[in-house]
Each structure stands twice: as C-alpha cells, then as structure tokens.
N, CA and C atoms as a LAMMPS dump frame, in Angstrom:
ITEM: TIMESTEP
0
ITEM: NUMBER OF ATOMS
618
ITEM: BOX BOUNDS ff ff ff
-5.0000000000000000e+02 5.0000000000000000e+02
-5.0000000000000000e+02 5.0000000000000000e+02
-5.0000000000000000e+02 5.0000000000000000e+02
ITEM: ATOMS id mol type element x y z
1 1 1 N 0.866 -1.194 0
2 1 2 C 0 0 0
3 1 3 C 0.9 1.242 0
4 2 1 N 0.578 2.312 -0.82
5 2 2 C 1.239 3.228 -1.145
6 2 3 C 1.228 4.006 0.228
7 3 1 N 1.833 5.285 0.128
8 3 2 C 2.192 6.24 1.315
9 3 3 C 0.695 7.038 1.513
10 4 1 N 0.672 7.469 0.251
11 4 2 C -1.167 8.033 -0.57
12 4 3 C -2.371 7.208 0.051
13 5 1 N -2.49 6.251 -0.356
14 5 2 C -3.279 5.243 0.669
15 5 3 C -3.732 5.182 1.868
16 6 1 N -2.481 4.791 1.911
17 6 2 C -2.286 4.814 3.819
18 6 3 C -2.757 6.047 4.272
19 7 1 N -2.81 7.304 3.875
20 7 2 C -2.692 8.811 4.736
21 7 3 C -4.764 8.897 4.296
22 8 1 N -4.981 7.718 3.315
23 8 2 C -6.229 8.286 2.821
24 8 3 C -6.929 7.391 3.929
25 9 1 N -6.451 6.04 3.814
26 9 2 C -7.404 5.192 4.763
27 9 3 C -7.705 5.765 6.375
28 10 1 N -6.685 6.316 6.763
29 10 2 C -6.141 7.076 8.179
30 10 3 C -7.336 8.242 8.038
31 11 1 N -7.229 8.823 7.059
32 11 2 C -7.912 10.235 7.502
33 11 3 C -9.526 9.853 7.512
34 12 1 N -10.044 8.619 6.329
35 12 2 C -11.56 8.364 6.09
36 12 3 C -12.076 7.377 7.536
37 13 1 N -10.861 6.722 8.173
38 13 2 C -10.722 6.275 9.865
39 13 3 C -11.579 7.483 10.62
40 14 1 N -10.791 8.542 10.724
41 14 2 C -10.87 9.36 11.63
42 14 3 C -11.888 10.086 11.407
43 15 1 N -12.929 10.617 9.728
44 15 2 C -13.684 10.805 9.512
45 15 3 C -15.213 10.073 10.191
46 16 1 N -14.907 9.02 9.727
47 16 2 C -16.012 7.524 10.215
48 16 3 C -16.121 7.509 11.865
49 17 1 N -14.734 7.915 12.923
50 17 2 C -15.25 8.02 13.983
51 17 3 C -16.055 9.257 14.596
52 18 1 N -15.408 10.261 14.134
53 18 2 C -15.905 11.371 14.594
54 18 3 C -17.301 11.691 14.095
55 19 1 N -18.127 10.741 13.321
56 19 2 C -19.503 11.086 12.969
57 19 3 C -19.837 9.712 13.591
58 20 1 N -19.383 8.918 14.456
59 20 2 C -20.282 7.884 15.533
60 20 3 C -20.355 8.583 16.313
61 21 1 N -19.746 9.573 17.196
62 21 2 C -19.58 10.351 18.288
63 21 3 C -20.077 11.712 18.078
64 22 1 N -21.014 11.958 19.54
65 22 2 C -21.53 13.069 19.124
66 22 3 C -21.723 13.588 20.676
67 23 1 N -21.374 15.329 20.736
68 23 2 C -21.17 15.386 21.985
69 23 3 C -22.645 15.447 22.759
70 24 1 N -22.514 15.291 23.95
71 24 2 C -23.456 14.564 24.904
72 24 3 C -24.194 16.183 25.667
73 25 1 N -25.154 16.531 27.112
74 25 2 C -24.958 17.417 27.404
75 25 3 C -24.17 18.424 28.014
76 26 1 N -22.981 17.404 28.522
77 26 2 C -21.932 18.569 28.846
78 26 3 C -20.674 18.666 27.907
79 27 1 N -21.088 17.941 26.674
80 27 2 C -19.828 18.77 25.904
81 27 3 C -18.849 17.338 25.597
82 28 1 N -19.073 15.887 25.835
83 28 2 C -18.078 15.142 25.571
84 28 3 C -18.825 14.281 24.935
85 29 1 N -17.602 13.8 24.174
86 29 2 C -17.989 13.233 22.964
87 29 3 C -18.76 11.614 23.154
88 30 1 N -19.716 11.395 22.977
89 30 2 C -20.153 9.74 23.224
90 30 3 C -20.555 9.017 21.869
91 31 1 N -20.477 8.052 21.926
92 31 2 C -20.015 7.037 20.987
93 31 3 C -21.624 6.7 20.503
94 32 1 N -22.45 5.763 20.108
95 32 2 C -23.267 5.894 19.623
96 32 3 C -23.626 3.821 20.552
97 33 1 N -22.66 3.686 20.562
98 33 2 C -22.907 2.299 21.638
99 33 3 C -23.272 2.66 22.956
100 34 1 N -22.754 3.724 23.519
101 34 2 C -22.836 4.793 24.932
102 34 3 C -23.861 4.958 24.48
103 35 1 N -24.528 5.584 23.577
104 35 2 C -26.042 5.817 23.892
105 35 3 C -27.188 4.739 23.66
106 36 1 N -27.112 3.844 22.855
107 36 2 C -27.609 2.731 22.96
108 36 3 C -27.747 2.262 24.045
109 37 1 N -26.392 2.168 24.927
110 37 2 C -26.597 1.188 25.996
111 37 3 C -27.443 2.375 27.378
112 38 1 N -27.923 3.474 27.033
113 38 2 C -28.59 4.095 27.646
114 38 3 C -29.862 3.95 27.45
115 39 1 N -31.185 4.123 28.338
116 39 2 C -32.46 4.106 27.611
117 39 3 C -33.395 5.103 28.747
118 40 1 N -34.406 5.55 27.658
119 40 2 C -34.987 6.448 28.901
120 40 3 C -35.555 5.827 30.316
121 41 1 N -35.248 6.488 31.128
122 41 2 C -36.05 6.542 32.451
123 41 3 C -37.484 7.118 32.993
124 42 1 N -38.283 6.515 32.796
125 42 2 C -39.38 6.762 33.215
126 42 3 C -39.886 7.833 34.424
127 43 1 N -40.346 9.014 34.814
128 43 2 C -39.857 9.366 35.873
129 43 3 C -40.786 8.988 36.87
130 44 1 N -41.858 7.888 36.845
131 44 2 C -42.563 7.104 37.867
132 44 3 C -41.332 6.291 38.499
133 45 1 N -40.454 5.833 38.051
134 45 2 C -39.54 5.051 38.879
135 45 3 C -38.613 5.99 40.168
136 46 1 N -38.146 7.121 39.515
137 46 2 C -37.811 7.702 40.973
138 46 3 C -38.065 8.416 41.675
139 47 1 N -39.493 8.427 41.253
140 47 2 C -40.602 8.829 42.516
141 47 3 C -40.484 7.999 43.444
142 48 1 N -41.055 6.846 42.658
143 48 2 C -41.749 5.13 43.144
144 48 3 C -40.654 4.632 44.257
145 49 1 N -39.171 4.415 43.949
146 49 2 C -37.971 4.33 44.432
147 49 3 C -38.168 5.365 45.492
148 50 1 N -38.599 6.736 45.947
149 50 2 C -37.83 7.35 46.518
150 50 3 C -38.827 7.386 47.89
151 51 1 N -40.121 7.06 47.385
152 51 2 C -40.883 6.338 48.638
153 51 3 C -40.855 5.342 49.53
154 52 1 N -40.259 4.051 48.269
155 52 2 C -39.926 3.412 48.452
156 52 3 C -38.946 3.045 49.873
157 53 1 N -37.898 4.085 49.756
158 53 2 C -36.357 4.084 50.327
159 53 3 C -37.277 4.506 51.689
160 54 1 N -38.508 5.587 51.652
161 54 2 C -38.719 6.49 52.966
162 54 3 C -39.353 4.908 54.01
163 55 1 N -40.18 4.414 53.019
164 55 2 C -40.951 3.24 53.827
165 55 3 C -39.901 2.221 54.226
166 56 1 N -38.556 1.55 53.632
167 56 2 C -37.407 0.771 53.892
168 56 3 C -37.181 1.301 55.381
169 57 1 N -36.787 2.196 55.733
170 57 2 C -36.344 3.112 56.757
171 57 3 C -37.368 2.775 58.008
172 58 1 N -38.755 2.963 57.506
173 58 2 C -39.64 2.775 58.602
174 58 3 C -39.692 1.362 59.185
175 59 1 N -39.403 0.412 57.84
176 59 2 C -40.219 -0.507 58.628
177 59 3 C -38.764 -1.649 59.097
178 60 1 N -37.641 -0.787 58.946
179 60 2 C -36.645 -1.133 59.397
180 60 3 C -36.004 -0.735 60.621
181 61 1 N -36.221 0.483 61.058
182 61 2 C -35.644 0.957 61.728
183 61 3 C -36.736 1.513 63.221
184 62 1 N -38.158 1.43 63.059
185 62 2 C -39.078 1.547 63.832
186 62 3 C -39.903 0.396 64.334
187 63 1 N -39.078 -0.844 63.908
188 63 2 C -39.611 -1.898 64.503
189 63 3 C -40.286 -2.172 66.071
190 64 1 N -39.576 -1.586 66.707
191 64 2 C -40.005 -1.266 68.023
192 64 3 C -41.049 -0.399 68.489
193 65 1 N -41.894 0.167 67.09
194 65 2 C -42.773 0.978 67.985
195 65 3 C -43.865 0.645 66.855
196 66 1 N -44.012 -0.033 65.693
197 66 2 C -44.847 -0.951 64.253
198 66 3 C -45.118 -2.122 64.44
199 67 1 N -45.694 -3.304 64.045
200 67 2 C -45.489 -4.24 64.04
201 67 3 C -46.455 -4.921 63.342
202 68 1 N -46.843 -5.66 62.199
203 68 2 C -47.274 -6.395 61.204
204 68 3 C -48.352 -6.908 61.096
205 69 1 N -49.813 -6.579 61.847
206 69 2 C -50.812 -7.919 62.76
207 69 3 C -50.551 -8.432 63.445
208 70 1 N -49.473 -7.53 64.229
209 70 2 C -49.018 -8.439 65.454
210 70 3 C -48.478 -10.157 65.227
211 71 1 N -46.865 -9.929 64.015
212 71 2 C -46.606 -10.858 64.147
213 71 3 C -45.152 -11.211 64.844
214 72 1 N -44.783 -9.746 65.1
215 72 2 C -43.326 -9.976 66.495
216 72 3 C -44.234 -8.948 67.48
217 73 1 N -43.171 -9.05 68.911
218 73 2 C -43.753 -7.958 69.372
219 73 3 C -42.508 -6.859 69.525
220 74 1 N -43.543 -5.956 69.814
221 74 2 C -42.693 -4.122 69.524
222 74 3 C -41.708 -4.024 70.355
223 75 1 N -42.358 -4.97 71.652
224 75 2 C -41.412 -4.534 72.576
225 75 3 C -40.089 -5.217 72.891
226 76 1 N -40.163 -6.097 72.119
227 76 2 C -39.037 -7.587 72.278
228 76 3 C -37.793 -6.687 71.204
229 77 1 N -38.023 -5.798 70.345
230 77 2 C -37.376 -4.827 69.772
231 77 3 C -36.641 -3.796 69.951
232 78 1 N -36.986 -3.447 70.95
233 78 2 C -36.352 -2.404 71.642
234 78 3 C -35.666 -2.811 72.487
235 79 1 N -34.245 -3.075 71.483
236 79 2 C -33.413 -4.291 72.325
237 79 3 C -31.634 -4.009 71.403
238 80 1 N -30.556 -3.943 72.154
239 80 2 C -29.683 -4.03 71.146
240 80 3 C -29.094 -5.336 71.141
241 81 1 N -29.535 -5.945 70.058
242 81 2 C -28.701 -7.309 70.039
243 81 3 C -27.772 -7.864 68.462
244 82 1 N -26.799 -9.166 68.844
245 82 2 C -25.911 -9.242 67.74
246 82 3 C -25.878 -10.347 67.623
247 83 1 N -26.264 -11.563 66.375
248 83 2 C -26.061 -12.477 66.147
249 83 3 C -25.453 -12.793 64.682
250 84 1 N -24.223 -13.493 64.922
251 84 2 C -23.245 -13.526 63.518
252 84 3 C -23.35 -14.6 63.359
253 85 1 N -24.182 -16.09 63.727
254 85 2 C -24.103 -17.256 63.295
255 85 3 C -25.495 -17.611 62.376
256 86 1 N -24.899 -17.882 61.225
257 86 2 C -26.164 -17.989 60.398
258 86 3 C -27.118 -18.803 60.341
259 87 1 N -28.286 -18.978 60.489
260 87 2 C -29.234 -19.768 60.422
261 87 3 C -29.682 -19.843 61.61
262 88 1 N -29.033 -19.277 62.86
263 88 2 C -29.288 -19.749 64.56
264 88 3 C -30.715 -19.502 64.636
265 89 1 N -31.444 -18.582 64.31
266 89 2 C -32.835 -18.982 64.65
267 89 3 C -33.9 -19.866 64.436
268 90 1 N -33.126 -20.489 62.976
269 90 2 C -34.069 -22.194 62.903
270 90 3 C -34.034 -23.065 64.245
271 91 1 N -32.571 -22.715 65.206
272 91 2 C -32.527 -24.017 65.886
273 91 3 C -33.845 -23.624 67.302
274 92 1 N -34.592 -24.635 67.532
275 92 2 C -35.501 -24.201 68.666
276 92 3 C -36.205 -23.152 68.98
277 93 1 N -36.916 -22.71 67.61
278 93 2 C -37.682 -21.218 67.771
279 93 3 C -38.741 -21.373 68.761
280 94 1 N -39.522 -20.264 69.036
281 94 2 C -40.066 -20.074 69.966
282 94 3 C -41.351 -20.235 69.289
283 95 1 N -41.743 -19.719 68.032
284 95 2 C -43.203 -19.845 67.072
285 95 3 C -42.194 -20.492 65.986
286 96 1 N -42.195 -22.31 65.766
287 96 2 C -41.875 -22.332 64.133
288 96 3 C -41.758 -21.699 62.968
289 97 1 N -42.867 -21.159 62.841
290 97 2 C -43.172 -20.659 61.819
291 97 3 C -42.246 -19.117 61.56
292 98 1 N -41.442 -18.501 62.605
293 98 2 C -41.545 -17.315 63.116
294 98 3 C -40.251 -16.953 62.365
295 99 1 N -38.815 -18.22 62.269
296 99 2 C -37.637 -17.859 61.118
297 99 3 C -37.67 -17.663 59.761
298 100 1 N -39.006 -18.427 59.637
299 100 2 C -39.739 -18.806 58.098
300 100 3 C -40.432 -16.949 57.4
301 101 1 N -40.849 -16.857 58.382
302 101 2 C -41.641 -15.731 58.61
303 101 3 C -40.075 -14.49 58.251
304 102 1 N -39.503 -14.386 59.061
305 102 2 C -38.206 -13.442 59.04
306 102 3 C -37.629 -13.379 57.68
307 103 1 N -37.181 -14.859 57.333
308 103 2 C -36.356 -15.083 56.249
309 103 3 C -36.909 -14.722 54.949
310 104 1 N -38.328 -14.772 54.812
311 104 2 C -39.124 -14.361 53.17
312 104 3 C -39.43 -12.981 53.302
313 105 1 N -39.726 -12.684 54.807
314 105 2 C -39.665 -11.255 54.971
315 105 3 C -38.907 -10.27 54.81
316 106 1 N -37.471 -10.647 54.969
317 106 2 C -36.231 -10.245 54.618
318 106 3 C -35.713 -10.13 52.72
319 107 1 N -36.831 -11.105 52.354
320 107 2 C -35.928 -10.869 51.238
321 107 3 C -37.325 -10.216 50.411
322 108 1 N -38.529 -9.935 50.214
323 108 2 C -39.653 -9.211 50.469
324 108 3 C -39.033 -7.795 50.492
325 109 1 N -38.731 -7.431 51.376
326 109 2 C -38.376 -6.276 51.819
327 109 3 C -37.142 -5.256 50.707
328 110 1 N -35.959 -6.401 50.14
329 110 2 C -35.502 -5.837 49.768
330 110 3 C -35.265 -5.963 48.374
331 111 1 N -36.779 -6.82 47.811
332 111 2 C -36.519 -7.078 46.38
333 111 3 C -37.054 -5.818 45.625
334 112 1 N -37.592 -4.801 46.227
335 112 2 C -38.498 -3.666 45.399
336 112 3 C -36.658 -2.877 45.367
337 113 1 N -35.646 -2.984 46.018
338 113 2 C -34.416 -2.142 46.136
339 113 3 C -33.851 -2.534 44.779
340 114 1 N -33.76 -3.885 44.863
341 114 2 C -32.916 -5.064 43.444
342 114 3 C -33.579 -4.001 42.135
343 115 1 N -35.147 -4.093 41.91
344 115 2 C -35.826 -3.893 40.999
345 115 3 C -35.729 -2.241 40.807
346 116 1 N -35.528 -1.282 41.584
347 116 2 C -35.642 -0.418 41.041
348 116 3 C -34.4 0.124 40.874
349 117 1 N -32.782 -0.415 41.866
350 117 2 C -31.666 0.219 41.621
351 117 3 C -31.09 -0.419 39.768
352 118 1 N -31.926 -1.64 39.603
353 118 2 C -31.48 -2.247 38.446
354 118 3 C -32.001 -1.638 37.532
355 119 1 N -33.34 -1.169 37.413
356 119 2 C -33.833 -0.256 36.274
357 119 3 C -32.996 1.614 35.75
358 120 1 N -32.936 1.409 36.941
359 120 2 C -32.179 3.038 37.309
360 120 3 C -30.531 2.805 36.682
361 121 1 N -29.856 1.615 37.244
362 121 2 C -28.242 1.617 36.352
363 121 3 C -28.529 1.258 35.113
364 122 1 N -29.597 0.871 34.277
365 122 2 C -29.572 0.055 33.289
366 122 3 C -29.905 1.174 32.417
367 123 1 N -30.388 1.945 32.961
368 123 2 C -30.715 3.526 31.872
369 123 3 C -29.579 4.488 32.14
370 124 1 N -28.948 4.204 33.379
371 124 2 C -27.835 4.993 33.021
372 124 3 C -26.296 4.303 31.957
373 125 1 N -26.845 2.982 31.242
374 125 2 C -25.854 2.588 30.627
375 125 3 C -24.609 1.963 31.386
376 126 1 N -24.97 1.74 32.958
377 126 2 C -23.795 0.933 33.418
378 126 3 C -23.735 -0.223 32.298
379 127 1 N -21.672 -1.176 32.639
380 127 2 C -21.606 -2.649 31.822
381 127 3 C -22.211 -3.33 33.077
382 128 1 N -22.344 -3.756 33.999
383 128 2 C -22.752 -4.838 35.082
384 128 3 C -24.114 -4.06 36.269
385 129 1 N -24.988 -3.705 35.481
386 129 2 C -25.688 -3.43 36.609
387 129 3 C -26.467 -4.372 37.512
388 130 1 N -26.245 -5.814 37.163
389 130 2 C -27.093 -6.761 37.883
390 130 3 C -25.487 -7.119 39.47
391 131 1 N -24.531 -6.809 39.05
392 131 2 C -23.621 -7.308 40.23
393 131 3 C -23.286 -5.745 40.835
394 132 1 N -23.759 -4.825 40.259
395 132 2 C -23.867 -3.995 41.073
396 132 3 C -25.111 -3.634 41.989
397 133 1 N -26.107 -4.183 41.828
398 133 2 C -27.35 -4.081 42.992
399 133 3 C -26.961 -5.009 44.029
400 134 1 N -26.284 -6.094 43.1
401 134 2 C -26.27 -7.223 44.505
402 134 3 C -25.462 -6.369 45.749
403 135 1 N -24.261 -5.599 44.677
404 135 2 C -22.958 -5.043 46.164
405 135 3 C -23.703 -4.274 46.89
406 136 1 N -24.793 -3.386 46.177
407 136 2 C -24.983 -2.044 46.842
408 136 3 C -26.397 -2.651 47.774
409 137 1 N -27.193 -3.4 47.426
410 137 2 C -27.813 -4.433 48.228
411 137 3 C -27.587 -4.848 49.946
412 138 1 N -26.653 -5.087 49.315
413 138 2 C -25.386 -5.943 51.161
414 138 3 C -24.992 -4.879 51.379
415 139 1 N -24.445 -3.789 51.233
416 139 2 C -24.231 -2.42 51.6
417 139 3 C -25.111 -2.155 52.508
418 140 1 N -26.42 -1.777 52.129
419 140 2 C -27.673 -0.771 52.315
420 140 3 C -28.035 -2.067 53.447
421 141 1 N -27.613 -3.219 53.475
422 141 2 C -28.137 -4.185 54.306
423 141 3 C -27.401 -4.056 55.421
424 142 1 N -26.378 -3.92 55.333
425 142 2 C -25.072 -3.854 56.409
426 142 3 C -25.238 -2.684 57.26
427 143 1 N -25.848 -1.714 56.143
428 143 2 C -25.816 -0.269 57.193
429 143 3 C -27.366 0.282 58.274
430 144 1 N -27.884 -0.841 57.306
431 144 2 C -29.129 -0.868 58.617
432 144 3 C -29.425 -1.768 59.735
433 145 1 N -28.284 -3.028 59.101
434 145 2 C -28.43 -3.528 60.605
435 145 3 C -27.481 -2.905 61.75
436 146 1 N -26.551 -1.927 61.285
437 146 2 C -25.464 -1.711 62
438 146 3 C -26.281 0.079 62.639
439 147 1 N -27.411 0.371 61.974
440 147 2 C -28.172 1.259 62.911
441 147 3 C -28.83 0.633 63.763
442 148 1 N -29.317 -0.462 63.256
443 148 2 C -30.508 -1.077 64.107
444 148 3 C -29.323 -1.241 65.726
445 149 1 N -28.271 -1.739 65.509
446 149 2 C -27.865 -2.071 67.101
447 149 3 C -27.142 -0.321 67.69
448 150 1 N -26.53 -0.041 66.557
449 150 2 C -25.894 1.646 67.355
450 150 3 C -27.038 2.325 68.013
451 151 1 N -28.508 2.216 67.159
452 151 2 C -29.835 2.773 68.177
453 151 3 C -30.756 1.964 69.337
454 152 1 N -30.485 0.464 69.104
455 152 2 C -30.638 -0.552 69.809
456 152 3 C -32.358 -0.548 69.83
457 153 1 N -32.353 -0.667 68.151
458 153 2 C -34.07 -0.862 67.737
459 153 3 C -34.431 -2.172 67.288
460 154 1 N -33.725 -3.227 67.546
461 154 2 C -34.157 -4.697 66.918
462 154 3 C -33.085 -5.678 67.027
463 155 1 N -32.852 -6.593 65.939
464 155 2 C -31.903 -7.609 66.037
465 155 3 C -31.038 -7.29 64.862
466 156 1 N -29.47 -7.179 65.259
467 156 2 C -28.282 -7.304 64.214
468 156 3 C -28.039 -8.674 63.99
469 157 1 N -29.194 -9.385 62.712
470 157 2 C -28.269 -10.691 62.595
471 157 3 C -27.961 -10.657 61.186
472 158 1 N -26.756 -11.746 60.808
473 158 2 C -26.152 -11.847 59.883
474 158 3 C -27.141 -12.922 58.487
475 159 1 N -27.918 -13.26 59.469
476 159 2 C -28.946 -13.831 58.485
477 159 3 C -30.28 -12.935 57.59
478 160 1 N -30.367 -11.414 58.432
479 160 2 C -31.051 -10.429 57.636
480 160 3 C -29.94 -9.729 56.66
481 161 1 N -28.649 -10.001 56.347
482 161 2 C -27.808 -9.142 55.667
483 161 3 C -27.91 -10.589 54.166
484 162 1 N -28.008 -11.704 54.564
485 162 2 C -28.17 -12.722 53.434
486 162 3 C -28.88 -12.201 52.802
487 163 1 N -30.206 -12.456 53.547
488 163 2 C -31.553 -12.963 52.799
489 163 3 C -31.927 -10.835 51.85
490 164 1 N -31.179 -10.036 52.943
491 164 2 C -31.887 -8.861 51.58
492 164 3 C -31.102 -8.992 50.984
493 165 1 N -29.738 -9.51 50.813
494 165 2 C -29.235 -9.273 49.457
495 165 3 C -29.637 -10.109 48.287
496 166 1 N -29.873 -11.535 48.778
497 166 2 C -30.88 -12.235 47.929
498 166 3 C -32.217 -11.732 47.485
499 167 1 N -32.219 -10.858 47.94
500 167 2 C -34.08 -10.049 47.689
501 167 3 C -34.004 -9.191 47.181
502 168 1 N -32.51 -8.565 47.338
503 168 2 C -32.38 -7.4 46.302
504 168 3 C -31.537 -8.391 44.836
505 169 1 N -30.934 -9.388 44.768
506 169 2 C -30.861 -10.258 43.764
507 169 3 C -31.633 -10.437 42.934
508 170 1 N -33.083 -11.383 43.522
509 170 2 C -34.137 -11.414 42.983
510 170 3 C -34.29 -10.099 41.617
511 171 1 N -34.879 -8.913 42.791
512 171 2 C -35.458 -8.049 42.308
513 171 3 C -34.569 -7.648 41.257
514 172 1 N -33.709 -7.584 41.534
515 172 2 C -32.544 -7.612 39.422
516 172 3 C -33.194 -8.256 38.951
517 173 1 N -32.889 -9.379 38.87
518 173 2 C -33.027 -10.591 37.88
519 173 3 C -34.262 -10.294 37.759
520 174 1 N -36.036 -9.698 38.679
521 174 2 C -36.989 -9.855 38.023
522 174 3 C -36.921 -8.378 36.697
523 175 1 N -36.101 -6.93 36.995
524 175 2 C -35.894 -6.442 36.343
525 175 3 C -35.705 -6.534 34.909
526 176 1 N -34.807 -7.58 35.161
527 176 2 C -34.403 -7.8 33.814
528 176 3 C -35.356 -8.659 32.493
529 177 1 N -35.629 -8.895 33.117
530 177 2 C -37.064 -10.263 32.238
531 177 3 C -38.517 -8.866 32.128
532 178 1 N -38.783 -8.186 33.21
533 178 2 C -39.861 -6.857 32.977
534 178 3 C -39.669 -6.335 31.833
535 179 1 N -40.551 -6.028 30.767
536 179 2 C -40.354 -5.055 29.564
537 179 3 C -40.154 -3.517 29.897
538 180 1 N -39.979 -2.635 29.447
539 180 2 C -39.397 -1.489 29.23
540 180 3 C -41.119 -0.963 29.949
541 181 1 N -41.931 -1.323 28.997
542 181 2 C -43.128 -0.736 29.207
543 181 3 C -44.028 -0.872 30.347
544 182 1 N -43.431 -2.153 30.689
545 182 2 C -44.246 -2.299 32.08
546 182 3 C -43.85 -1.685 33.513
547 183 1 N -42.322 -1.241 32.873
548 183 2 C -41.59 -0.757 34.731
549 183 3 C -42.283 0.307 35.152
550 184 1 N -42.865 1.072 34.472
551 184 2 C -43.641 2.373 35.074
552 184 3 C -44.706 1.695 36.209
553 185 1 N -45.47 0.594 35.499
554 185 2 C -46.528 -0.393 36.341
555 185 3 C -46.41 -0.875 37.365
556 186 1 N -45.441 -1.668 37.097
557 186 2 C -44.331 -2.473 38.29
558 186 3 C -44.218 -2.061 39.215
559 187 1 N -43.076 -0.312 39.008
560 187 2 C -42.96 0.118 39.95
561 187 3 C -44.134 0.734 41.107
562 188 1 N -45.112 1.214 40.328
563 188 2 C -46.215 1.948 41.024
564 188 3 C -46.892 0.338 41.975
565 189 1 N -46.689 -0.732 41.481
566 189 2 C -47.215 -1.789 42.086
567 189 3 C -46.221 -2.059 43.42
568 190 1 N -45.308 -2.364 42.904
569 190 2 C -44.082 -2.301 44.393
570 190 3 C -44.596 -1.318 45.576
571 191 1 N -45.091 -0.156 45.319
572 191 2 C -44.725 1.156 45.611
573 191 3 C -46.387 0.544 46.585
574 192 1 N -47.48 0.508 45.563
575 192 2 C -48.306 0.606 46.512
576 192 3 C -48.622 -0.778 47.375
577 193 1 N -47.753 -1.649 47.252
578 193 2 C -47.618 -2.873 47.824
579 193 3 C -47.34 -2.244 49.737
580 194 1 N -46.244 -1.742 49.664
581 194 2 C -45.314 -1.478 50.8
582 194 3 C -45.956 -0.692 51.381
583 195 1 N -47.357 0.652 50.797
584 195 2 C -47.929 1.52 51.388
585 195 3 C -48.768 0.769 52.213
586 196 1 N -49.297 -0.49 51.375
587 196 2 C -50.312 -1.51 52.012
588 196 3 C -49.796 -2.091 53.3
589 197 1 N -48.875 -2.407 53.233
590 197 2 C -48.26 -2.722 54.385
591 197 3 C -48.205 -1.84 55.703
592 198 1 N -47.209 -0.878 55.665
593 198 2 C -47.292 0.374 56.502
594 198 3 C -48.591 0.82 57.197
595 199 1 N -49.969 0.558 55.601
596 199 2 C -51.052 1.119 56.001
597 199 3 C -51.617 0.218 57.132
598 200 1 N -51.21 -0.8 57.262
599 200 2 C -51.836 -2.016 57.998
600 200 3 C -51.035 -2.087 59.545
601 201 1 N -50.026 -1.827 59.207
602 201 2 C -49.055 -1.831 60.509
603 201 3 C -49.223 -0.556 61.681
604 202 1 N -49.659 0.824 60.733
605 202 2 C -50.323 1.669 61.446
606 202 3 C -51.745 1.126 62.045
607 203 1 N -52.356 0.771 61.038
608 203 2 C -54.09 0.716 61.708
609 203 3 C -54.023 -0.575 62.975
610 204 1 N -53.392 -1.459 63.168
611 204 2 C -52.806 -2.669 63.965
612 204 3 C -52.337 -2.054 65.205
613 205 1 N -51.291 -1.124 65.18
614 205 2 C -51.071 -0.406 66.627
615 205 3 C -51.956 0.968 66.888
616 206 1 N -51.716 0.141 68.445
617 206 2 C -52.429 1.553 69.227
618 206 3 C -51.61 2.528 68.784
C-alpha cells in the first residue's frame, strides 16, 4: 500500500469516527454504543424508588414501635442485640413458623431495592448493573443492621444481611425479564404494595 493510501485510509478512519460520536450534554464526545446502551427513564420510577427508600427506613428501623398484625412484638425490639451465626434462629424457635416468617420477609423487603436500583443503572448505561445491585444491596443491608444495634431498635443478625441481598438479587433478575413498558406499572405496584403494608401496621397499633 502506497504512502497516498495509507494517509487516505487514516484520515476516512478518523472521519467515520468522529460522525459515531456526538457530543453529549456537557460537551463530551459519546459514541453511539454509549447511547444505545442508555435508555430512557421513566420518571414514575424515581418517585416510586424514593418512597420506596422512605418506607425501607420505617419498617426497618421503627420496629419497636410498628409491628405487622401483630406478628413480632414491639417490645421484644427495643433491644440491642448481635447475632453472627447464620441460620441460629431455625434451631428451637419459639413460634416455628416465626424464622420462616423473618427469612421471606427479609428478602420481600428488599426485592423492590434489586428492581428499582437495576432499572435506574440500566438507563444509566452501566456494563454490570445486575452485580452492582447485589454489592450495593449488602451495603444498604449492612448499614441498617449496624443502625438497628448503634440505636438498639431490633436484632443485628447476619442472616437479615443474606436474605436482603438475595431479595435485592431477585429483584434484578426480576428487572431484567420486565419489559421497558411495564416498569412504570411495576414500579407503582411495588410502591403501593409497601404503602399496604405500613397502612396495615399503622391501623394494627395503638
């Protein structure tokens, strides 16, 4: 290949990229795969999400003064305690049913987190947003059980840091299989799921 060539193929290169790329709103250049791998965001989702997060808080951290139809009691909560061995409450519960109860509850709780932090990275074009809910999952799990004992509002066990990250797992993975069109739905369904709850846990206590 001539010298001519070469300087032609080089320059119709550099032509061909600079019309995939087109600058973005602050001025840098993005590729046309960068925007693909972006998609709009609905803005029912971070509404839906941001209620979401307010009700997480409540029914995490006010355990001691809420309680479900009366299925723990309030006052057995208002307690600072620490258990790091996993599974210890299967052995010899006090209500059978009552670890069973914890463990789906736990992951319940934090599959609406999975589902909406996964919709939210997936429009911002993250490459891995399903192993990033799981981290930020066990995060957000870690830091509320580690309020729950610094305020000494419930139980620090290592078996509620599993089961939400599995619940915020879930809720990826159901993300991902949801169509585009339905997450607006979804979410408003999550959303008024958890109000249902709350709404019930209020009308239940004095």
């Amino acid at each position: 290949m001539t010298v001519g060539a070469q300087e032609g193929c080089l320059m119709w290169f550099r032509m061909t990229s600079l019309k995939t790329r087109e600058p973005d709103a602050v001025g840098n250049l993005t590729s046309q795969g960068d925007r693909a791998r972006r998609r709009p965001l609905s803005p029912v989702v971070p509404v839906a999400f941001g209620i979401y997060a307010v009700l997480l808080m409540v029914l995490t951290l006010l355990k001691n003064r809420l309680s479900f139809g009366g299925l723990w009691d309030t006052a057995a909560h208002d307690q600072r305690s620490l258990d790091l061995v996993l599974f210890n409450g299967f052995q010899d519960p006090p209500i059978w049913w009552g670890p069973w109860v914890n463990t789906f509850g736990n992951i319940a709780l934090f599959l609406p987190l999975g589902f909406f932090l996964y919709v939210i990275l997936r429009a911002r074009g993250t490459r891995f947003p399903w192993v990033e809910v799981v981290v930020f999952s066990a995060v957000t799990s870690l830091a509320i059980e580690c309020l729950q004992w610094v305020f000494a509002v419930g139980y620090s066990d290592v078996d509620d840091l599993l089961f939400n990250t599995i619940g915020g797992a879930i809720g990826a993975s159901l993300a991902v299989w949801t169509p585009r069109k339905a997450v607006p739905w979804a979410s408003l369904a999550l959303t008024a799921g958890f109000l249902a709850v709350l709404g019930v846990m209020v009308a239940t206590n004095p």
